[in-house]
C-alpha positions as CSV (number, residue, x, y, z in Angstrom):
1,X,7.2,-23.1,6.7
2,X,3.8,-23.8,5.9
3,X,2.7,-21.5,3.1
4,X,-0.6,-21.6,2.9
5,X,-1.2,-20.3,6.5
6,X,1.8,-17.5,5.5
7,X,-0.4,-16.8,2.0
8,X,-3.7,-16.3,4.4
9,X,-5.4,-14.3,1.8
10,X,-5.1,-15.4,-1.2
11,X,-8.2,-17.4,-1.9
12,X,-6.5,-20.3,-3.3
13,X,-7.8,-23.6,-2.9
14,X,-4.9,-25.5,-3.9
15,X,-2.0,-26.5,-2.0
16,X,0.7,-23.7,-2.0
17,X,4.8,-25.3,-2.3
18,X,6.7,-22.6,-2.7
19,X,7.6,-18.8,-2.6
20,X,10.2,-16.5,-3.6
21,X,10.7,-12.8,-2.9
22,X,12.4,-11.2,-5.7
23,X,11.9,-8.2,-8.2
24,X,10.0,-6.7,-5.2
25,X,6.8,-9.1,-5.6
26,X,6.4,-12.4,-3.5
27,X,5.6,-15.3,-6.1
28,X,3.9,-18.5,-4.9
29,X,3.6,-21.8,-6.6
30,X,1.5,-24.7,-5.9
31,X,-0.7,-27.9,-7.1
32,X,-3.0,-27.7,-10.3
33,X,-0.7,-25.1,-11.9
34,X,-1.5,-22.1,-8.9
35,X,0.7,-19.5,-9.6
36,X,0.4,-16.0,-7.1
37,X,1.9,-13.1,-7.2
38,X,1.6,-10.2,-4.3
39,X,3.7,-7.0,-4.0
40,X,2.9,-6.5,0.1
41,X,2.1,-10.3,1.1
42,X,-1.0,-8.7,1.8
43,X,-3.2,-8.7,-1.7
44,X,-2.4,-11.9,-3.9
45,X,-2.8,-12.2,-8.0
46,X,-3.8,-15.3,-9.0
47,X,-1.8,-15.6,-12.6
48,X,-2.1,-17.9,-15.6
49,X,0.6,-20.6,-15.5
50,X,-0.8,-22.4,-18.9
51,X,-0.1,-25.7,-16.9
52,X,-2.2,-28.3,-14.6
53,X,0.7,-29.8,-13.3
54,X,1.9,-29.7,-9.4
55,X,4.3,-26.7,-9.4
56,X,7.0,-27.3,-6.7
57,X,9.7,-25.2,-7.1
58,X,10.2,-21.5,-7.6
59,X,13.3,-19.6,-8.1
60,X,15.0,-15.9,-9.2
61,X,18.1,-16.4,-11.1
62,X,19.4,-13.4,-13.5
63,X,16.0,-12.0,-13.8
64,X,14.1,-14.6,-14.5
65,X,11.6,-16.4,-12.3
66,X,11.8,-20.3,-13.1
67,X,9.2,-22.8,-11.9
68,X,9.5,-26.5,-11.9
69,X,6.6,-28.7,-11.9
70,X,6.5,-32.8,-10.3
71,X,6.4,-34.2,-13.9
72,X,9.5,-31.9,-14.6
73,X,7.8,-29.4,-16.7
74,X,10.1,-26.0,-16.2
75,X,7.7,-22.0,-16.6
76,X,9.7,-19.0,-16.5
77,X,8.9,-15.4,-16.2
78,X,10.5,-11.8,-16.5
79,X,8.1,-10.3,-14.5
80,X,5.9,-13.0,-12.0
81,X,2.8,-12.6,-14.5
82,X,3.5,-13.7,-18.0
83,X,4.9,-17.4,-18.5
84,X,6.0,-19.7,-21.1
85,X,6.3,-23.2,-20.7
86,X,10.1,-23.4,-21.5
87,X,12.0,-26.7,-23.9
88,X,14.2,-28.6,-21.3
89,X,16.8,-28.3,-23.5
90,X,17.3,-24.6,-24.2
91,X,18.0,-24.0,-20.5
């Protein structure tokens, strides 16, 4: 699936990689550290990632969102809108 043409208006310029739909909100990932969060797929969030890296990855595991970027750099959330860039070794 392409996600960009499924994200059609979120107003980001960046390439869009991935999307999850969990804790009833979409969450979309993509290059430059995008992170966007919607609740309808209709209005998009942009939120603050605190990276520049290509995020690739996006997953919902035991209530927690977890990004992973292309240099390996790993964000996670509770809630799609707060993240912390998290040590590789406390996963």
């Amino acid at each position: 699936m392409q996600i960009n043409r499924f994200v059609q208006n979120s107003n980001s310029i960046d390439q869009l990689n991935a999307v999850v739909w969990a804790n009833l909100q979409f969450v979309v990932v993509g290059n430059n550290g995008t992170i966007i969060t919607s609740f309808d797929g209709v209005y998009w969030e942009p939120q603050q990632s605190g990276t520049t890296q290509d995020l690739i990855s996006v997953e919902w595991v035991d209530g927690i969102f977890t990004v992973r970027s292309e240099t390996g750099e790993v964000l996670q959330s509770e809630d799609g809108i707060h993240w912390s860039t998290v040590d590789c070794c406390s996963l």
